[in-house]
C-alpha beads as a LAMMPS data file, in Angstrom:
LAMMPS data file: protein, C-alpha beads

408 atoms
407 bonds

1 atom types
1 bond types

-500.0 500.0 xlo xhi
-500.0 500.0 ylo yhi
-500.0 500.0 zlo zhi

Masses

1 110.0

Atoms # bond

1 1 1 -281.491 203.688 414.564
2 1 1 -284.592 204.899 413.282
3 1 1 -288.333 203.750 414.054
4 1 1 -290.306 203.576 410.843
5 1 1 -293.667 203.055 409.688
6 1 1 -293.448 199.714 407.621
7 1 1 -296.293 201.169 405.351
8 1 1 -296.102 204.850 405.228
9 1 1 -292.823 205.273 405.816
10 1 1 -293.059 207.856 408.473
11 1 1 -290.262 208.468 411.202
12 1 1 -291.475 207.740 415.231
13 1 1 -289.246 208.543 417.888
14 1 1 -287.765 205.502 419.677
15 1 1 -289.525 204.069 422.381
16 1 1 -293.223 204.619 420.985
17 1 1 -295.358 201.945 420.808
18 1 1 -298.528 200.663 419.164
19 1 1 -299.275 200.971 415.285
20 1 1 -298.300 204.447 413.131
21 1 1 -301.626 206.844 413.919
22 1 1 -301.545 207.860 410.138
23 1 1 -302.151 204.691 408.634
24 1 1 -302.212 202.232 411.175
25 1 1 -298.898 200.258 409.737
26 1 1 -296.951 198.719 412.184
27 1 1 -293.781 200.465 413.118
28 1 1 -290.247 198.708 412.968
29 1 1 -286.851 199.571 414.003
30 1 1 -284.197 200.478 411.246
31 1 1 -280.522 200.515 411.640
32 1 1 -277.531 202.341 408.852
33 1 1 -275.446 200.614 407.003
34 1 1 -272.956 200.707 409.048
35 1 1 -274.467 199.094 412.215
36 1 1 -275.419 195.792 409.568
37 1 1 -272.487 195.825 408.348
38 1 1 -270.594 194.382 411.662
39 1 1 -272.676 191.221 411.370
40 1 1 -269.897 190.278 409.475
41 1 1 -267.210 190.676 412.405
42 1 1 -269.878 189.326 415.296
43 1 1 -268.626 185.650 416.145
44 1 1 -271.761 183.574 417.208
45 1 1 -271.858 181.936 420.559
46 1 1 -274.362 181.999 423.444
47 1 1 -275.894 185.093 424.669
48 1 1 -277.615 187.729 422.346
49 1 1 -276.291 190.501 423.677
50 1 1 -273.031 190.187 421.244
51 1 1 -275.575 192.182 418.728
52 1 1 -276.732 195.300 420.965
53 1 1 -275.804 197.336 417.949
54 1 1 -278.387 196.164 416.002
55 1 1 -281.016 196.020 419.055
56 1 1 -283.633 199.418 419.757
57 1 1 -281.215 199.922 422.935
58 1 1 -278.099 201.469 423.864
59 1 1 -277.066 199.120 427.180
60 1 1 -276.783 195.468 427.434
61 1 1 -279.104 192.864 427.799
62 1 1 -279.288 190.654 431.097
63 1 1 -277.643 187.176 429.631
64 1 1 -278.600 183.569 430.527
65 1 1 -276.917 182.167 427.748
66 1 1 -280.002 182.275 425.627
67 1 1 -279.231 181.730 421.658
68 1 1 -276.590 179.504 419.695
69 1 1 -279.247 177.235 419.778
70 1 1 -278.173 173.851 418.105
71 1 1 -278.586 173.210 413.899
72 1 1 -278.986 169.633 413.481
73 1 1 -279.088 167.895 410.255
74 1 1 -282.720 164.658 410.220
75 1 1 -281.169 161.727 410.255
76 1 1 -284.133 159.500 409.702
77 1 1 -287.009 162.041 408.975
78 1 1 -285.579 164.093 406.191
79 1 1 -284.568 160.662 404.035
80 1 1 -287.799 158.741 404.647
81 1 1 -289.314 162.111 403.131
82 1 1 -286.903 162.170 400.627
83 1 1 -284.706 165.238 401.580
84 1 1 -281.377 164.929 401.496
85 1 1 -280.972 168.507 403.778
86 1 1 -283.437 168.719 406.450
87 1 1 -282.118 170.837 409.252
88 1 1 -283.806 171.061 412.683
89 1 1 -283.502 174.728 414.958
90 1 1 -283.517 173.219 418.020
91 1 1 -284.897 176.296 420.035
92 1 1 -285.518 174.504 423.046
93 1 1 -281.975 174.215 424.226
94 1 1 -282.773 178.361 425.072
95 1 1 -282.435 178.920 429.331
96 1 1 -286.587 179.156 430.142
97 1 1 -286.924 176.081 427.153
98 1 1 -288.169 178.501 423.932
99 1 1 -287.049 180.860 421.151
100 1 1 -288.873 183.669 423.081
101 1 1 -285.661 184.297 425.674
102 1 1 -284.885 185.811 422.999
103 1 1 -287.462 188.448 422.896
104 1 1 -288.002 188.120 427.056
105 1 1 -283.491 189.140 426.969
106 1 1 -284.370 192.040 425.015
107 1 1 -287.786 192.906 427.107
108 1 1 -285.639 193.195 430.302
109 1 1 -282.998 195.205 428.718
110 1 1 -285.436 197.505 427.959
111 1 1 -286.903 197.740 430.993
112 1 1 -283.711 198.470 432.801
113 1 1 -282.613 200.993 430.180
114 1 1 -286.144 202.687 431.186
115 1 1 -285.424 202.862 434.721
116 1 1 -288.704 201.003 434.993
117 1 1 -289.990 198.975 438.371
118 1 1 -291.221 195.701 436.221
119 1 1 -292.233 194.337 432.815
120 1 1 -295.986 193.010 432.408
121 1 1 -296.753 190.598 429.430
122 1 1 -299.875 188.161 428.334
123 1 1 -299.102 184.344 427.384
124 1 1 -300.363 181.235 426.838
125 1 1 -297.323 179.877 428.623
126 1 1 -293.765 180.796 426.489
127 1 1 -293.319 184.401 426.748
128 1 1 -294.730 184.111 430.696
129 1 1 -291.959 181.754 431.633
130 1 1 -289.350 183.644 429.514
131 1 1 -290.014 187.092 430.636
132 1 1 -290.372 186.145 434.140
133 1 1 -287.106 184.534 433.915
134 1 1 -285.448 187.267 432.604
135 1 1 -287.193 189.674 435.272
136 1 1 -285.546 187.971 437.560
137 1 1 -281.944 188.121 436.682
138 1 1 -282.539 191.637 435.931
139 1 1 -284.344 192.484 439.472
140 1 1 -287.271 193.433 438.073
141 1 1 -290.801 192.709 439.320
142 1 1 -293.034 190.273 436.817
143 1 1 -296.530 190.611 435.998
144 1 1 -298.254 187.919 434.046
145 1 1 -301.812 187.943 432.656
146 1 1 -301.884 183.783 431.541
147 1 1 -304.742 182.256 429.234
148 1 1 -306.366 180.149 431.229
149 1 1 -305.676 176.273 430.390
150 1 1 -302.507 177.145 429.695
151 1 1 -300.175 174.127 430.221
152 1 1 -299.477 173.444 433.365
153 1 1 -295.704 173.149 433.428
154 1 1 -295.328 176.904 431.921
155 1 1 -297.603 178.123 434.597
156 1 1 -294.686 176.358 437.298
157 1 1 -291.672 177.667 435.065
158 1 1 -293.242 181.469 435.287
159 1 1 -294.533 180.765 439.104
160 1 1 -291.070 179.435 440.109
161 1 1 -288.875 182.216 438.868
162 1 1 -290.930 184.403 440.657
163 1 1 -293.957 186.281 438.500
164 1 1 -297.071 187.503 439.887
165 1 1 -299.460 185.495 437.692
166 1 1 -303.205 186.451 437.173
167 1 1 -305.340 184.061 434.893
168 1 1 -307.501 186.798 433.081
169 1 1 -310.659 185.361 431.476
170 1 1 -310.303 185.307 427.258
171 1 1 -307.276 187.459 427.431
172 1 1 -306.831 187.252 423.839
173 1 1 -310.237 186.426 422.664
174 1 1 -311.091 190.447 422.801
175 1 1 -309.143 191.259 419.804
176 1 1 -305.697 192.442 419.641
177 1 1 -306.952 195.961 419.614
178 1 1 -307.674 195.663 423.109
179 1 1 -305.335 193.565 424.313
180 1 1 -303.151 196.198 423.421
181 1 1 -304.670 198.897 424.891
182 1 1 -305.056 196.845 428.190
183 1 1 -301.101 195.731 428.290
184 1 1 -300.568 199.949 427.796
185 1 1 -302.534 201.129 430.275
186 1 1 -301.909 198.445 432.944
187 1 1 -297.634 199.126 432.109
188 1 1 -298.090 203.229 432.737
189 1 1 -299.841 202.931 435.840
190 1 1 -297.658 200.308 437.228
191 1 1 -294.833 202.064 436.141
192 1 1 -293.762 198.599 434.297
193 1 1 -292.625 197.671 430.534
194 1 1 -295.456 196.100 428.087
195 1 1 -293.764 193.523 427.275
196 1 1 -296.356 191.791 425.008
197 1 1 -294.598 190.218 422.530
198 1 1 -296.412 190.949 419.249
199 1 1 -295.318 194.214 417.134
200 1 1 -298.194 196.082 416.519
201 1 1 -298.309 196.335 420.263
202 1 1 -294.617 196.494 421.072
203 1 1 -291.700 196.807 417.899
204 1 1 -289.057 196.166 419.617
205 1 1 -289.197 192.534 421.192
206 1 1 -289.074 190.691 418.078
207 1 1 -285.617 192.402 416.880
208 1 1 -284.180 189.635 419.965
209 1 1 -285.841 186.573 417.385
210 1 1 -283.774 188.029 414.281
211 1 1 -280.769 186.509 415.763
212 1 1 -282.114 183.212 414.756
213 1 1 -281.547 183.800 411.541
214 1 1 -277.785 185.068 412.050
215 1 1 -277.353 181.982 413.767
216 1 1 -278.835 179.903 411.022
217 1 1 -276.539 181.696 408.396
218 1 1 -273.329 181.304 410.639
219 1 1 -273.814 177.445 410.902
220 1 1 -274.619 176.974 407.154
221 1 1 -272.527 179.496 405.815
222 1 1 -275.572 180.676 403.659
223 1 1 -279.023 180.967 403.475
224 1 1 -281.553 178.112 403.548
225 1 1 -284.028 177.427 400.398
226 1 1 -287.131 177.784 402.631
227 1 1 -287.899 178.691 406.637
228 1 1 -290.583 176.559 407.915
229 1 1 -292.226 178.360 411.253
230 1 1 -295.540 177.760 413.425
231 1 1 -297.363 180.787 413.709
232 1 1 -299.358 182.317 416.026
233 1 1 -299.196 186.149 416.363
234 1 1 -296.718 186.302 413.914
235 1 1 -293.210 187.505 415.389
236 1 1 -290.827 184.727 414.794
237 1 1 -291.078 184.453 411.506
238 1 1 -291.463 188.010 410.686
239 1 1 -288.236 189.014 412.982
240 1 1 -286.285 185.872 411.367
241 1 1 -287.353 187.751 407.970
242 1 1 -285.966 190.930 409.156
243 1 1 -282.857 189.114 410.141
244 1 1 -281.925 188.339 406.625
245 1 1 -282.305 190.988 404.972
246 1 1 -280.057 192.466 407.235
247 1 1 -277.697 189.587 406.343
248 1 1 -278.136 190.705 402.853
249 1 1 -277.736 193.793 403.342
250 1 1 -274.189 192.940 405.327
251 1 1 -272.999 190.919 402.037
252 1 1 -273.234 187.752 403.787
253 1 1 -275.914 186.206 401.753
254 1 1 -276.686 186.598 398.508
255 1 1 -280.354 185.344 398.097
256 1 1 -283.288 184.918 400.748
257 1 1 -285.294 181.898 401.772
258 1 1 -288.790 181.355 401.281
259 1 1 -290.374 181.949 404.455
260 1 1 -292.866 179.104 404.961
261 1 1 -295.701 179.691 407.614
262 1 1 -297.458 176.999 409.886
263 1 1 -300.788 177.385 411.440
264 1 1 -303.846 175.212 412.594
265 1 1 -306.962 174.519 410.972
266 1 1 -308.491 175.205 414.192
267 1 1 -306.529 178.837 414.530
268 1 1 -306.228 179.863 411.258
269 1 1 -306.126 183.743 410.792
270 1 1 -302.914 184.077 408.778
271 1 1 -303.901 181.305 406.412
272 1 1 -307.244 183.009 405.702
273 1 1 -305.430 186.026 404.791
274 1 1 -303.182 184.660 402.737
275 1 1 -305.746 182.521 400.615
276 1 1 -307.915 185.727 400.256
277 1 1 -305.125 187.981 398.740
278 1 1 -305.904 190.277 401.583
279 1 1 -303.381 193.188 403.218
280 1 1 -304.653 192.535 406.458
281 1 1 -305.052 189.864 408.644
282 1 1 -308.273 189.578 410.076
283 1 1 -308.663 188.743 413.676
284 1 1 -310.990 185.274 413.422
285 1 1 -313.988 185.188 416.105
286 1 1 -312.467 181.468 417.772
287 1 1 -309.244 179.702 418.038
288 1 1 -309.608 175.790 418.857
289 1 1 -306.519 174.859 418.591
290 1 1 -305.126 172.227 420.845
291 1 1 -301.940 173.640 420.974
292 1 1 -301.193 176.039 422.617
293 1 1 -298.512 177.997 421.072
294 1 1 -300.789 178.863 418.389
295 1 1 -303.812 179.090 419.361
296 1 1 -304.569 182.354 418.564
297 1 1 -307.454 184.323 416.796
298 1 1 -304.879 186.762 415.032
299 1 1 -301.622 187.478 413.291
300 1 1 -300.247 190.535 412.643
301 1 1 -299.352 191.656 408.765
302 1 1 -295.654 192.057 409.452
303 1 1 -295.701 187.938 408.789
304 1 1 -297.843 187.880 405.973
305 1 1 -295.708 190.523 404.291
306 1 1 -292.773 188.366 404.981
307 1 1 -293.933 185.651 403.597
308 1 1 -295.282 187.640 400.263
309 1 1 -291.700 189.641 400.012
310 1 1 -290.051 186.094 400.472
311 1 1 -291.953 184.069 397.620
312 1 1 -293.655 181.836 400.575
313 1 1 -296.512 180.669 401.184
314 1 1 -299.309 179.939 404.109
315 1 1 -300.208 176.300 405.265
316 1 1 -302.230 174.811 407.308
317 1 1 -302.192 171.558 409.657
318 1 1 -304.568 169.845 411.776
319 1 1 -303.649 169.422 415.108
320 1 1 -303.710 165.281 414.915
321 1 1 -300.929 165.380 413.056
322 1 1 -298.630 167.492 414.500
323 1 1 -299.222 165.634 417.563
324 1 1 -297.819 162.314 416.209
325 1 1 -295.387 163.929 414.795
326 1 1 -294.001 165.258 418.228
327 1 1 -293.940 161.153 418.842
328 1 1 -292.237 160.604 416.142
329 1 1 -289.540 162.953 416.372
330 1 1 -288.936 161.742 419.372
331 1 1 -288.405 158.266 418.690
332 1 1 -286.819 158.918 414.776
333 1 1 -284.670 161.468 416.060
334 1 1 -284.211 161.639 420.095
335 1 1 -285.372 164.890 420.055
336 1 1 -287.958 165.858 422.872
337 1 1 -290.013 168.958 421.998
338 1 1 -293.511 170.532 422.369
339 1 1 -296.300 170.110 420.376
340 1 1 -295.891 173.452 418.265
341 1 1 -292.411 172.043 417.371
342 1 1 -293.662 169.744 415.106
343 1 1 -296.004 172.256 413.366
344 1 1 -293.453 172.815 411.506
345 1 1 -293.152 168.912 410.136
346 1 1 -296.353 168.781 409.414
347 1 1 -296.660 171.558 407.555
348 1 1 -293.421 170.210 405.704
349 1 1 -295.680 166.837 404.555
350 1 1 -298.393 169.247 402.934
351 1 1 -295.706 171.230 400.765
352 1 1 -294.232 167.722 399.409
353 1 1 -297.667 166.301 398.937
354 1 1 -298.075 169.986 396.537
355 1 1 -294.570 169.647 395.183
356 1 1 -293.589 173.248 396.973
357 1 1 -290.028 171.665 397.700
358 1 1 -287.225 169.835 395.675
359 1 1 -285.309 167.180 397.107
360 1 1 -281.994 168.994 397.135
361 1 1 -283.749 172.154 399.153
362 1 1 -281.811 173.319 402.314
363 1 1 -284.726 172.823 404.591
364 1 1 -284.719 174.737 408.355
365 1 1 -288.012 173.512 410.426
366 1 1 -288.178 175.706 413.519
367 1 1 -288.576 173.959 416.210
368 1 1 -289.442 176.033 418.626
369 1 1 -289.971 174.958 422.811
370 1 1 -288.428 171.861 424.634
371 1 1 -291.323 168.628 425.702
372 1 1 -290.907 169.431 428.994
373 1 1 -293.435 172.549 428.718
374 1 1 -296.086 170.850 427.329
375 1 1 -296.449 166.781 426.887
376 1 1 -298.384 163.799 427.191
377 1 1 -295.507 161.762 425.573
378 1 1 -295.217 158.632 427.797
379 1 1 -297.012 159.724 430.780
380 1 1 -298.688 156.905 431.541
381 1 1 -295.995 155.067 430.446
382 1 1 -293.831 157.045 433.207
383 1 1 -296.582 156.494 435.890
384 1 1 -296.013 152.601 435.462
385 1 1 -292.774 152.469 435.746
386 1 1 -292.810 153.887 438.907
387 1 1 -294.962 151.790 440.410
388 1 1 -293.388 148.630 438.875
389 1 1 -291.803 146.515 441.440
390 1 1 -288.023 146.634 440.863
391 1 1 -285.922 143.817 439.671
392 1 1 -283.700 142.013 441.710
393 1 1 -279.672 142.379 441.461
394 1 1 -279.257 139.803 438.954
395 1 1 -277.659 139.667 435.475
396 1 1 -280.554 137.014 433.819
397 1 1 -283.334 138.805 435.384
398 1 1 -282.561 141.994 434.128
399 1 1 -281.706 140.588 430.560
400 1 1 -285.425 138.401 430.367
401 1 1 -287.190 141.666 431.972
402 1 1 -285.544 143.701 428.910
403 1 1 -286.524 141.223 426.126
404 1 1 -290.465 141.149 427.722
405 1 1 -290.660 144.517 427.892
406 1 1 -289.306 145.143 424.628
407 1 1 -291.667 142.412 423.103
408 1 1 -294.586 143.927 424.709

Bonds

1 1 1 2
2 1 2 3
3 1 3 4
4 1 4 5
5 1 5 6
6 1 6 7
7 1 7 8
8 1 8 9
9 1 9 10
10 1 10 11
11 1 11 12
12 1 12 13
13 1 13 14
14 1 14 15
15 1 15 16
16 1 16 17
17 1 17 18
18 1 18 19
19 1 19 20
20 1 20 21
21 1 21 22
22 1 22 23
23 1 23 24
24 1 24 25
25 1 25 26
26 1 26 27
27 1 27 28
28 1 28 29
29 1 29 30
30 1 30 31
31 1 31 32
32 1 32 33
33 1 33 34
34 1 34 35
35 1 35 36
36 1 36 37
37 1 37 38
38 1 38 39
39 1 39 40
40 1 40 41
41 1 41 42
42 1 42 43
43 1 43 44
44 1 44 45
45 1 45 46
46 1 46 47
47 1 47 48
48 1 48 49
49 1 49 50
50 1 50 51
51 1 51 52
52 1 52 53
53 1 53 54
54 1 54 55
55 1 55 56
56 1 56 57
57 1 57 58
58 1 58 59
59 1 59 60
60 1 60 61
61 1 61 62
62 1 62 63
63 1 63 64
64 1 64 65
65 1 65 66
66 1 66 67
67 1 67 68
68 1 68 69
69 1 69 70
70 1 70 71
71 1 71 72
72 1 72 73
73 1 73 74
74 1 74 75
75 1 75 76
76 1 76 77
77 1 77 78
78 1 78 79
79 1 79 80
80 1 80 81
81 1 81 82
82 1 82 83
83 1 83 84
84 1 84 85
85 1 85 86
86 1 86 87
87 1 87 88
88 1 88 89
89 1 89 90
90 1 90 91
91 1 91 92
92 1 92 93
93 1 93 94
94 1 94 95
95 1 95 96
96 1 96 97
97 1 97 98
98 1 98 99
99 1 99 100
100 1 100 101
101 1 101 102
102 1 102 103
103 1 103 104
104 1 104 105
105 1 105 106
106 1 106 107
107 1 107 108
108 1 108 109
109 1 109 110
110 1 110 111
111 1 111 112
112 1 112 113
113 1 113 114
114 1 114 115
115 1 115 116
116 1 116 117
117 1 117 118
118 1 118 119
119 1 119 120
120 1 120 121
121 1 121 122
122 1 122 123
123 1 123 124
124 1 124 125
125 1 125 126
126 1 126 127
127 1 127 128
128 1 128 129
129 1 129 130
130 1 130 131
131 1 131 132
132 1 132 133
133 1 133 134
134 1 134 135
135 1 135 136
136 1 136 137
137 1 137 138
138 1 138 139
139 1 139 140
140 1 140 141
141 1 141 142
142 1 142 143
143 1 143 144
144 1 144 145
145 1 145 146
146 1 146 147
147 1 147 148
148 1 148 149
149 1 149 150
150 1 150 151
151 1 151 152
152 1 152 153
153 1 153 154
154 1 154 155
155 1 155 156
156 1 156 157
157 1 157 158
158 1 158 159
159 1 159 160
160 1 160 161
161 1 161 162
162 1 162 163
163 1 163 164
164 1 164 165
165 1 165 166
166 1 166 167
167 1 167 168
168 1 168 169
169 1 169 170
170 1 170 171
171 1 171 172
172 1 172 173
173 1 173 174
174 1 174 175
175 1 175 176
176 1 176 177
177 1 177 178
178 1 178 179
179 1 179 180
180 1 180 181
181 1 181 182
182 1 182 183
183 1 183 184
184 1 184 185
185 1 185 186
186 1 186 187
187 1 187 188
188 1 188 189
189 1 189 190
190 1 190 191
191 1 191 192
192 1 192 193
193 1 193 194
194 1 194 195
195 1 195 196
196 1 196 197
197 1 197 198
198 1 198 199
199 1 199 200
200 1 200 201
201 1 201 202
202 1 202 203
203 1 203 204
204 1 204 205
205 1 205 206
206 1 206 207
207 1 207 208
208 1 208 209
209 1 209 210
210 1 210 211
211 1 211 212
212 1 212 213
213 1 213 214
214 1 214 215
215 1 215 216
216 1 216 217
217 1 217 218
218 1 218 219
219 1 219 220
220 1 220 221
221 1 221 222
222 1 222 223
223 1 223 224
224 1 224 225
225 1 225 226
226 1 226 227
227 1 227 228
228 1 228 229
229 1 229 230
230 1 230 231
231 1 231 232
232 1 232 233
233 1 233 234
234 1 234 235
235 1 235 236
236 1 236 237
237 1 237 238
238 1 238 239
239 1 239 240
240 1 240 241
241 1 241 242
242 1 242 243
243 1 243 244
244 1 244 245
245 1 245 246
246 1 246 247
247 1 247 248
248 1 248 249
249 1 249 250
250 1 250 251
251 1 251 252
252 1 252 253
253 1 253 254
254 1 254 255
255 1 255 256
256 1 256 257
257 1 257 258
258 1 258 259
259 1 259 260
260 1 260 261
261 1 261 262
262 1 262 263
263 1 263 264
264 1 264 265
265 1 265 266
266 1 266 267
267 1 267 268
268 1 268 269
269 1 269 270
270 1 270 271
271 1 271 272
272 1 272 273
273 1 273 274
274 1 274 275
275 1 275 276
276 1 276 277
277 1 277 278
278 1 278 279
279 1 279 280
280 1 280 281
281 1 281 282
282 1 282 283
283 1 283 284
284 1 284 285
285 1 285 286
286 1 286 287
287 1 287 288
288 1 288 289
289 1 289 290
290 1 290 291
291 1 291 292
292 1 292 293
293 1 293 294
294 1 294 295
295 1 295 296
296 1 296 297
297 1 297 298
298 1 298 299
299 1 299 300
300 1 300 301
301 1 301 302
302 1 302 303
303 1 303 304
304 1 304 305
305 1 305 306
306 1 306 307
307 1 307 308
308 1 308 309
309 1 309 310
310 1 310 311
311 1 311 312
312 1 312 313
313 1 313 314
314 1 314 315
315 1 315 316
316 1 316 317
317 1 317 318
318 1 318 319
319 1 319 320
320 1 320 321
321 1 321 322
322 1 322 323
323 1 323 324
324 1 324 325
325 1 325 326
326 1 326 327
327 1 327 328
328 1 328 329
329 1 329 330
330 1 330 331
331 1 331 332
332 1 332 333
333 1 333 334
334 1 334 335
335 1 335 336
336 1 336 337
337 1 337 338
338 1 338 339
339 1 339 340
340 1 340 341
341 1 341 342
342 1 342 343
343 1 343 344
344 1 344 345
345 1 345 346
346 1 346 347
347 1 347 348
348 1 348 349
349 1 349 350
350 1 350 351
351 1 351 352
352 1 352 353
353 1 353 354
354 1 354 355
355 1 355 356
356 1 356 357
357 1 357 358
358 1 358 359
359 1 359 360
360 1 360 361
361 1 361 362
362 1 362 363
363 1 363 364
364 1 364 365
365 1 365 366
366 1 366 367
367 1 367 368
368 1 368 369
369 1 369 370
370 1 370 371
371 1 371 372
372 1 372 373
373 1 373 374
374 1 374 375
375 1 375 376
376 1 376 377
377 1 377 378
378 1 378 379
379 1 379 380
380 1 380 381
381 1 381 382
382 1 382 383
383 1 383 384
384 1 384 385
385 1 385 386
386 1 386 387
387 1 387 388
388 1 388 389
389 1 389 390
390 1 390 391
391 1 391 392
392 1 392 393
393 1 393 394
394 1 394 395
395 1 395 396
396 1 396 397
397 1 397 398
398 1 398 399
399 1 399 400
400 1 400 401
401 1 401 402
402 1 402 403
403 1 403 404
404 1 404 405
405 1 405 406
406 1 406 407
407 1 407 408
């Protein structure tokens, strides 16, 4: 494996972080030939560790049974739409509830391979319950800096596995640049991994998120026509990207999707990039977004390449209707996840409104943490029913309560 500037092309030795000091590109992990080409002999199943060869580490990576997320084909959404293949990644079936025990796996394997005490991270709620998670079954000590009003069933996940969580005042409102330099300094002088999981801090974490896209390929037994992700800092879709052109590379796909990426009006730095023609991503002086697994003021250019290389495009939401779409999905198609989930969706309904995708398109929408993390979906709803006197024993009662409530 070699670690490569993405823009210069210059050679770093494994293990260094940050962006390349000669051009400021950020740096990404390349493997030979003959490391992609066992994709083709790697049988899918839970657990990520089954691709260590094409990981920036030597050892194994602690296991909860992370990835092999389901692939499920829209059985109500994708036809009232008019698709006839809308597929849902279901990335919320993952141990900690997101696709980032995918990158929080890898984070700890890292750490371990380091002989390190600890990993520290920042979050908005995610990464902070994945990484503590995955601290844990490793043995390693946790360090979280959280955004405050993060929701508050990510701050239990992270508490309850066992993190040392500090809420640290506009954590990411500073800029990425110092961020960074924080998560650095704090990791040397607690002798702990930065774990941040964003690549022109840390490379490596994202090459866990990749396996998505083996995944993806395994189920379908090619690619898809487009990749619809939310996006925040960047990483998923960027690693999925990376994770097909190592499929191509393997000979197990011929073409490449379209990578199609999701933010909010309210959080839009990628999406100004992209409609300016820019090569960088400007870090935006707000983010307002309502949810929180994108509301952030930047995005690194690894995505924004990815979606350029892939023939994509940039969209943007508002944050209305992504939340009744995470209703909806729910109800169309039993499917409980967080609000980011359905960024995706409703990024979807702008492309057919522009006519960006046929009706015969294989269609992937990321969907990428469980409802549990983050919901208002029948919470008052919830609260009644548990204060509702029960019903008696009694067939007829039960059957006239049923047909009131359900008329109500």
């Amino acid at each position: 494996m070699k670690v490569l500037c993405s823009k210069c092309r210059k050679d770093y030795s494994q293990g260094t972080m940050g962006r390349c000091p000669s051009c400021d590109g950020i740096l990404r992990p390349e493997y030979p030939d003959g490391a992609v080409r066992k994709l083709r002999d790697i049988i899918p199943g839970p657990g990520i560790d089954r691709y260590t060869g094409l990981f920036p580490l030597e050892g194994a990576v602690p296991c909860l049974g992370e990835g092999d997320t389901p692939l499920i084909g829209s059985r109500r959404i994708g036809p009232a739409m008019g698709l006839r293949r809308l597929c849902f990644k279901v990335e919320g079936c993952n141990p900690s509830g997101s696709f980032k025990d995918r990158g929080g796996a890898l984070a700890a394997g890292l750490a371990l391979e380091r002989g390190l005490k600890g990993i520290i991270t920042a979050s908005s709620g995610n990464a902070a319950a994945s990484i503590s998670a995955y601290s844990a079954a490793a043995g390693l000590e946790c360090l979280i800096l959280m955004e405050p009003g993060s929701p508050p069933n990510k701050i239990r996940q992270t508490l309850a596995t066992g993190a040392t969580v500090i809420p640290v005042d506009g954590v990411f409102d500073h800029g990425p640049e110092a961020i960074g330099s924080l998560m650095l300094r704090l990791a040397e002088a607690l002798d702990y991994y930065p774990a941040l999981v964003w690549a022109p801090v840390n490379p490596y974490i994202l090459e866990g998120v990749k396996t998505m896209s083996y995944e993806i390929v395994a189920r379908l037994g090619k690619a898809p026509d487009l990749v619809i992700c939310p996006v925040g800092g960047g990483d998923m879709l960027a690693g999925q990207w990376r994770g097909y052109l190592e499929l191509k590379r393997a000979g197990l796909i011929d073409r490449l999707p379209r990578m199609i990426g999701v933010q909010s009006s309210s959080a839009p730095p990628l999406v100004e990039a992209f409609r300016s023609g820019s090569r960088r991503v400007k870090p935006l002086p707000y983010a307002r977004s309502r949810i929180s697994g994108i509301n952030v003021p930047f995005t690194g250019e690894h995505a924004l390449e990815a979606v350029r290389e892939s023939g994509g495009m940039v969209l943007s939401i508002e944050d209305e209707e992504a939340l009744a779409l995470q209703q909806k999905v729910a109800f169309d198609e039993g499917l409980w996840i967080e609000p980011v989930s359905a960024v995706p969706l409703a990024g979807l309904k702008v492309l057919l409104e522009r006519g960006g995708v046929e009706k015969d398109d294989l269609v992937v929408c990321i969907m990428s943490g469980a409802g549990f993390k983050d919901s208002n979906l029948a919470h008052s709803e919830a609260e009644e029913v548990s204060r509702r006197n029960p019903m008696p024993f009694d067939i007829e009662a039960i059957i006239a309560e049923a047909k009131a409530l359900r008329a109500s």
